[in-house]
C-alpha positions as CSV (number, residue, x, y, z in Angstrom):
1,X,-23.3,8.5,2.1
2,X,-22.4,5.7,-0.8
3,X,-19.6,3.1,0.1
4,X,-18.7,-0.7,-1.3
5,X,-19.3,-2.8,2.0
6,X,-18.5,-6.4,2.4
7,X,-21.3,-8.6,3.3
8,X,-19.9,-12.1,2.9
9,X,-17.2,-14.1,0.6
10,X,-18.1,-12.9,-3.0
11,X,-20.6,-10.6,-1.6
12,X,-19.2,-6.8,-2.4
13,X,-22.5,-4.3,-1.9
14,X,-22.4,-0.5,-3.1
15,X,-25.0,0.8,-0.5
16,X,-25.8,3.5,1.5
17,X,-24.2,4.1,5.1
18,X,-24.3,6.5,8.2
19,X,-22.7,10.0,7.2
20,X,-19.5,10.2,9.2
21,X,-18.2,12.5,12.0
22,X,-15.7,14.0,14.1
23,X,-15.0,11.0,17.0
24,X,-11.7,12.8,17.9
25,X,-9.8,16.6,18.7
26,X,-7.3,15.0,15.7
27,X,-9.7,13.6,13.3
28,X,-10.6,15.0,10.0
29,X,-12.6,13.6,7.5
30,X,-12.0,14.1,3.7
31,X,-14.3,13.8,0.9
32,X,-13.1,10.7,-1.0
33,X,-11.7,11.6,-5.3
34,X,-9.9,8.5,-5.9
35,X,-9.5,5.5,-4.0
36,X,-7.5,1.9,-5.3
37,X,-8.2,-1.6,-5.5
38,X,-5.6,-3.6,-3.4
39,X,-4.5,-6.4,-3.6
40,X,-4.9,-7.7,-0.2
41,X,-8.7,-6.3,-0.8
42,X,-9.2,-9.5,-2.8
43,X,-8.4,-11.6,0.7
44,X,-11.5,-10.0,2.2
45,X,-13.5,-11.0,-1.3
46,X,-12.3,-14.1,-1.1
47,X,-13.3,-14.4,2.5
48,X,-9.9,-15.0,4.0
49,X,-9.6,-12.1,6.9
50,X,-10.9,-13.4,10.2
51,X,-12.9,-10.4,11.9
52,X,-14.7,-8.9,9.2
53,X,-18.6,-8.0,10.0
54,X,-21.3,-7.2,7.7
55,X,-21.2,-3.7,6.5
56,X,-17.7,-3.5,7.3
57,X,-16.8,-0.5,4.5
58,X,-13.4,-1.2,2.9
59,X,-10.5,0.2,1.1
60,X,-7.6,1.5,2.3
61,X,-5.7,3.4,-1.1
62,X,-7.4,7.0,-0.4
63,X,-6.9,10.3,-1.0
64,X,-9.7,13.3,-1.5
65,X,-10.1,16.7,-0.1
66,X,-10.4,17.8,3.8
67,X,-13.9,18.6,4.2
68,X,-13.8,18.9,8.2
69,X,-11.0,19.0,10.9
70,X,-11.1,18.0,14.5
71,X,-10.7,21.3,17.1
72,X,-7.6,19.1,17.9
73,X,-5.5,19.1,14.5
74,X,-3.4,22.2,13.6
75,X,-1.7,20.3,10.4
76,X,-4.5,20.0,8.2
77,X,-7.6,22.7,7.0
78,X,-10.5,22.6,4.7
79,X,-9.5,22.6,1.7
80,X,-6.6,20.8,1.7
81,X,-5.7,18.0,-0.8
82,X,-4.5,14.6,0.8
83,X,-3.1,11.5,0.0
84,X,-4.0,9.0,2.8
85,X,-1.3,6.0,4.0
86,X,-2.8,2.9,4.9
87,X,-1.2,2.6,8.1
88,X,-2.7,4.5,11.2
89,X,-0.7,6.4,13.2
90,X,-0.7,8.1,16.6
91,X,3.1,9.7,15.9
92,X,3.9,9.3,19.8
93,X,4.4,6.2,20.8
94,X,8.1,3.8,20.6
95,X,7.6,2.6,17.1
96,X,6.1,6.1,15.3
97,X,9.0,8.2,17.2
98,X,11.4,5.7,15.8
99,X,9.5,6.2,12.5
100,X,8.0,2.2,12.7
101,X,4.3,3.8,11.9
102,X,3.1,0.3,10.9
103,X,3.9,-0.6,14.6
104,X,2.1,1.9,16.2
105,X,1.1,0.6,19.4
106,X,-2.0,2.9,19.7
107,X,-3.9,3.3,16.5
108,X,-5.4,-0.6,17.3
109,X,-8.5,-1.0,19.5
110,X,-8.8,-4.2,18.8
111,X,-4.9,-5.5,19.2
112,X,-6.0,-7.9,21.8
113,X,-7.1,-10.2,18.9
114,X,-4.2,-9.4,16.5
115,X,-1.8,-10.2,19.6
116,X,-3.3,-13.1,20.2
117,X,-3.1,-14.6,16.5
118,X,0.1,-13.0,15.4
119,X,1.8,-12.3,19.2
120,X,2.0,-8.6,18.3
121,X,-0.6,-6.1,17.4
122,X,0.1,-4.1,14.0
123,X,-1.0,-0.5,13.7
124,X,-4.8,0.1,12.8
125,X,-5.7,-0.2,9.1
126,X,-8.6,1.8,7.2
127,X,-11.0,-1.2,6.1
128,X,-9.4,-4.1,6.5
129,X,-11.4,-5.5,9.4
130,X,-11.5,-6.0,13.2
131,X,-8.4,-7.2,14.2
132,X,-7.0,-4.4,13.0
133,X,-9.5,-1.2,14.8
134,X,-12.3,-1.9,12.2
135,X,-12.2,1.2,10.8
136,X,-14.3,2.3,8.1
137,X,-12.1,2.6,4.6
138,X,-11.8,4.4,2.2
139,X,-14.1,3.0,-1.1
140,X,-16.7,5.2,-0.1
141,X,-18.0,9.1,-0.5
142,X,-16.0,9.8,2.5
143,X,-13.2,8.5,4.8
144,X,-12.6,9.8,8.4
145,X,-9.3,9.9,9.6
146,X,-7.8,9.4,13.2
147,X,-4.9,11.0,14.0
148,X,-5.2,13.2,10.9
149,X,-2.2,15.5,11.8
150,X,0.3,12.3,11.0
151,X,-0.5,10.6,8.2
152,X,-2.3,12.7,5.7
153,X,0.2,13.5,2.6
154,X,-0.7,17.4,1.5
155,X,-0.6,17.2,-2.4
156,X,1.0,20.1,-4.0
157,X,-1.0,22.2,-6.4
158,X,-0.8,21.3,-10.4
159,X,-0.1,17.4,-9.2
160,X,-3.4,15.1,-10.3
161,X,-5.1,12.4,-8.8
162,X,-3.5,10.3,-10.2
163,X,-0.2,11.2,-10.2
164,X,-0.2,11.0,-6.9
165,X,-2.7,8.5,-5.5
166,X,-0.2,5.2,-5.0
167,X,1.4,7.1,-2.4
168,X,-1.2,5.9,-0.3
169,X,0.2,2.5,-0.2
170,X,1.5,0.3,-3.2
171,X,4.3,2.9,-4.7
172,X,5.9,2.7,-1.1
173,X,5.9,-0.4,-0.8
174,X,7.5,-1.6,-4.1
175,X,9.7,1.5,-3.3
176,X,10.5,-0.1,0.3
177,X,11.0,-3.4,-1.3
178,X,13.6,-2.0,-3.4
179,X,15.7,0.1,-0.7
180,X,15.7,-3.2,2.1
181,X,18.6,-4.4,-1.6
182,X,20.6,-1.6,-0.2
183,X,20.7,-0.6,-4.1
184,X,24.9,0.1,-5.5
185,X,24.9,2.3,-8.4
186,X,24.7,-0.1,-11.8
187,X,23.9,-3.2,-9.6
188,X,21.4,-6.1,-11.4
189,X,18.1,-6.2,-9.8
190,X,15.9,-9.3,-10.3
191,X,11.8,-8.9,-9.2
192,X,10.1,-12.4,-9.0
193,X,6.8,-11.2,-10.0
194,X,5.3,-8.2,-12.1
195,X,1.8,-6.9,-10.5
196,X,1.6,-3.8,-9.3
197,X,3.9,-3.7,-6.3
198,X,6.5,-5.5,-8.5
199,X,5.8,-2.8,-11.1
200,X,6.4,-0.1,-8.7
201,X,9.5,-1.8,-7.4
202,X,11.0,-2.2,-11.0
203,X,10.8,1.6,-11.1
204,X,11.9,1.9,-7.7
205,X,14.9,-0.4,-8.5
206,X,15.7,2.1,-11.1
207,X,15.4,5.2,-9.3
208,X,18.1,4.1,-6.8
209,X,20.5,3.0,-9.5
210,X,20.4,0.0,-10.9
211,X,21.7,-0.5,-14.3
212,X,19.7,-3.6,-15.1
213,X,16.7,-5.2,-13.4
214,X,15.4,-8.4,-14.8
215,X,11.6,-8.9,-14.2
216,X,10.0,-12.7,-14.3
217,X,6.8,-13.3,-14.2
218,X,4.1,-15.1,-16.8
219,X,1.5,-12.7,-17.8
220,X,2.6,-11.2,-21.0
221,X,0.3,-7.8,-19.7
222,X,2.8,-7.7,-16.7
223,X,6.2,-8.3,-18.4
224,X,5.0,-5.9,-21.5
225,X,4.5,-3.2,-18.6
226,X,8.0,-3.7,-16.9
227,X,9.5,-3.8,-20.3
228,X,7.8,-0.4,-20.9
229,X,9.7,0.4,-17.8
230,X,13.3,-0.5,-18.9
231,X,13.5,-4.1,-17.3
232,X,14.6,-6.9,-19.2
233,X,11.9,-9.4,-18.7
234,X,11.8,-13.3,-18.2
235,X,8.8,-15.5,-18.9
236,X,9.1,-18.2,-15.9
237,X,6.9,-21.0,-18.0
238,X,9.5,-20.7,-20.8
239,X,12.5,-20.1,-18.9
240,X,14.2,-21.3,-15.9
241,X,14.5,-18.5,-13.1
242,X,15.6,-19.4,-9.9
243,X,17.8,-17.4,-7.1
244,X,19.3,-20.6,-6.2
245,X,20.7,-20.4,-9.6
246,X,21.8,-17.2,-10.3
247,X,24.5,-17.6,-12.9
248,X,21.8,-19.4,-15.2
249,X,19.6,-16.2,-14.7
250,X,22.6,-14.1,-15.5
251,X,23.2,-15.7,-18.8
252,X,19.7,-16.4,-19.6
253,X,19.3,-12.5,-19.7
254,X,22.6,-11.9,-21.1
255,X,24.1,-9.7,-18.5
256,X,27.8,-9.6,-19.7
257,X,29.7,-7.7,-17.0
258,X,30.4,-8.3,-13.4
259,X,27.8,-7.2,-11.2
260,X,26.2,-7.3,-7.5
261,X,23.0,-9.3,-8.1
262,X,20.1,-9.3,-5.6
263,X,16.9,-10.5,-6.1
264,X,13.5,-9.3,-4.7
265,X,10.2,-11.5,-4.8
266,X,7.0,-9.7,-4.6
């Protein structure tokens, strides 16, 4: 099969791989219709994750179609249409019972290392190197997924690609960003920084009730889109915006009511 594989700092190479199989009862393997560009992708570019090897596939915004399922794995069939989180996720240990799935203490062969360097291990990611299980992501023709009867997000029929694809990371993460505010109805939201997890949470802001959410940022692209969105925006090289300064930030966006204000920075 095709997949993008990193090969050094500034060296991404679209090549061909092994096919992939069934390693586990739970696994499934999907055949790969859209996938995303993190991010955090551009730290691996940029040659700034420890642990990455040659040939390491990466990618970890995936979704496709079920194209095999492990004898082990009752959720999922062939056929099926998935959105795939990030995160990997066993669904059995302390932190996925208590819903923590990005502290899965089980998904991470390699949490030794990530122990070591960050005192505790982090669940396994898909393509984001070997402190984190090395697995193979998901910018390829297909992704294999462990513990495929947890994480996998069925898509519902009439819902495209991509309508639905963000789910696989950066719309639930603006969207966490936004619920840690603890949202009131017609509260003022303020998002220190418009790419596309401050996007997301601008909308997520929104959808939780506030009545006004003031986005700052520089790049006219950025605030035009979280205009588009509703949010009054702020250009930071023109204006001061500071959340040590709140009442400045008030006025300078001409907020003339009384309101909770919280601010998130993304």
């Amino acid at each position: 099969m095709k997949a993008l594989c990193w090969h050094g700092k500034g060296d991404m190479r679209y090549e061909t791989v092994p096919d992939l199989r069934i390693q586990d009862p739970r696994d499934a393997i999907i055949k790969v219709t859209a996938c995303a560009i993190c991010g955090s992708d551009l730290h691996i570019y940029n040659g700034v994750i420890p642990e990455m090897e040659k040939g390491d596939v990466i990618g970890h915004e995936t979704m496709g179609e079920v194209v095999e399922v492990g004898s082990g794995n009752s959720k999922l069939k062939v056929g099926d249409r998935v959105v795939v989180p990030f995160t990997i996720s066993c669904g059995e240990c302390f932190f996925c019972k208590r819903g923590h799935y990005s502290g899965c203490e089980r998904s991470n062969p390699d949490k030794a290392k990530a122990e070591k360097l960050w005192g505790h291990s982090p669940a396994g990611l898909f393509g984001y190197s070997h402190l984190l299980g090395g697995y193979p992501g998901g910018q390829a023709d297909y992704l294999r997924v462990s513990f495929a009867d947890v994480g996998p997000i069925k898509v519902a029929a009439g819902l495209s690609d991509e309508q639905v694809l963000f789910l696989s990371d950066i719309f639930p993460t603006g969207y966490m960003a936004a619920e840690f505010c603890n949202i009131q109805n017609g509260d003022t939201i303020a998002v220190w920084g418009c790419g596309p997890v401050g996007q997301f949470a601008i909308r997520s802001a929104f959808l939780l009730g506030a009545g006004r959410v003031i986005a700052i940022d520089t790049v006219a692209e950025r605030l035009a889109m979280a205009n588009a969105a509703g949010a009054e925006t702020l250009d930071f090289m023109k204006e001061e915006a500071t959340r040590s300064q709140p009442r400045s930030l008030l006025s300078m966006a001409r907020l003339n009511r009384p309101s909770r204000n919280t601010a998130l920075q993304l």
